[in-house]
C-alpha positions in Angstrom: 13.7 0.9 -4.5 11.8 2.3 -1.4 12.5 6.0 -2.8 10.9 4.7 -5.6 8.2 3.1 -3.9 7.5 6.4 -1.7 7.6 8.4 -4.9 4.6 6.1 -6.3 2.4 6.3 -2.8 3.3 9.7 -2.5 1.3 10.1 -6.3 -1.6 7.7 -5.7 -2.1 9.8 -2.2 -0.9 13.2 -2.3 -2.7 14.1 0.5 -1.5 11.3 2.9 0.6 11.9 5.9 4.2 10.3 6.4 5.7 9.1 9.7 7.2 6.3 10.9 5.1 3.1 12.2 6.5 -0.4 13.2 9.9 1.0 12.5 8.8 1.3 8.8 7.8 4.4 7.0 4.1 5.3 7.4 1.4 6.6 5.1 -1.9 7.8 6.4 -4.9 9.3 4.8 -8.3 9.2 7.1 -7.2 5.8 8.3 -3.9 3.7 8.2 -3.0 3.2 4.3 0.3 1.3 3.8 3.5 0.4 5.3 7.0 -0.5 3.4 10.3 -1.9 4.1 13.0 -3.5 2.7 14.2 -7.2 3.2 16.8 -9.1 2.2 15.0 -10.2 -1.0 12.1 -8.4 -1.5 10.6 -4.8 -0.9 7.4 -5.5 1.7 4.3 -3.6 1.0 1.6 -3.7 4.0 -1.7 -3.0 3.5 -4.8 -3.8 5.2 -7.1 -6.4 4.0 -9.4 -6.9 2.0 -7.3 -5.2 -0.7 -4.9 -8.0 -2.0 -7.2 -10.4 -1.9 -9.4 -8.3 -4.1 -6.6 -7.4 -6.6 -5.6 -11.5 -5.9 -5.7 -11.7 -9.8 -3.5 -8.6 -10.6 -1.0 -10.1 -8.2 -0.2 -13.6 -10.1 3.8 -13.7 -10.0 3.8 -12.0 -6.6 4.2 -13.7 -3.6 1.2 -12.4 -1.1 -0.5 -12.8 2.2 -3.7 -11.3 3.8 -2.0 -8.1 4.1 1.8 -7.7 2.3 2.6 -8.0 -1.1 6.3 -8.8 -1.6 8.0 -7.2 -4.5 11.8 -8.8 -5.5 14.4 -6.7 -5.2 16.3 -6.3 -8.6 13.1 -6.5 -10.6 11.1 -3.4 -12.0 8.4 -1.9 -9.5 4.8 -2.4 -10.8 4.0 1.4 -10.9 0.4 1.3 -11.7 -0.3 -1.8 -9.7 1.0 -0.4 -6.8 -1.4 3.4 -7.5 -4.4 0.9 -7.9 -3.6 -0.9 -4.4 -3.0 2.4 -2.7 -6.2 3.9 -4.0 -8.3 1.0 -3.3 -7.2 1.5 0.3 -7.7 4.9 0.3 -11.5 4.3 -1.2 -11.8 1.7 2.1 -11.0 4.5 4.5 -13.1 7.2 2.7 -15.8 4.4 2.8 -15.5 3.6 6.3 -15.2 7.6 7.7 -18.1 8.2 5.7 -20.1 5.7 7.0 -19.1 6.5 10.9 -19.7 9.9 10.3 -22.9 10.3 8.7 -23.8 13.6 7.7 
C-alpha cells in the first residue's frame, strides 16, 4: 500500500522532492507537502492544515484530524482523493511562495 501511495504522490507532484522526515518518507515541493507511514491498521497520510478540513466532506468514512487522514489497511486506496489532497497542498505552497516573494 505505501508503494502505492508513493506512486499516487509521485503523479499528483511530479516535481516534488523525496527524503525521509520524522522517520517517514517525505515529499516536498516549495514547501513541506505530505508525510506517510504505515500502522498497524491504517496507512497515515500527513498533511498540513487547512487541507482536510477543507476536503472535510470528501473525507466522510475516513477517520481524520487537523492534519492526517487515515486510510484502512486492506481497503482500496482512494486514488483521486488522494491527487486532489496533494494538489490542494501544493496550490497552498505555490500560494504562500508567491505571496513572500512578490515579483
Amino acid at each position: 500500500m505505501l508503494v502505492h501511495l508513493r506512486k499516487i504522490v509521485r503523479a499528483a507532484a511530479p516535481g516534488a522532492n523525496a527524503s525521509i522526515s520524522y522517520g517517514m518518507p517525505f515529499y516536498d515541493y516549495n514547501g513541506a507537502l505530505v508525510w506517510f507511514g504505515a500502522f498497524k491498521n491504517h496507512i497515515g497520510l500527513f498533511i498540513r492544515p487547512p487541507v482536510i478540513e477543507e476536503h472535510k466532506h470528501e473525507l466522510n468514512g475516513y477517520e481524520t484530524t487537523k492534519s492526517t487522514v487515515r486510510f484502512p489497511i486492506g481497503k482500496p486506496l482512494p486514488v483521486a482523493l488522494i491527487k486532489k489532497l496533494v494538489k490542494a497542498r501544493i496550490a497552498k505552497n505555490t500560494e504562500r511562495n508567491a505571496v513572500r516573494r512578490p515579483l
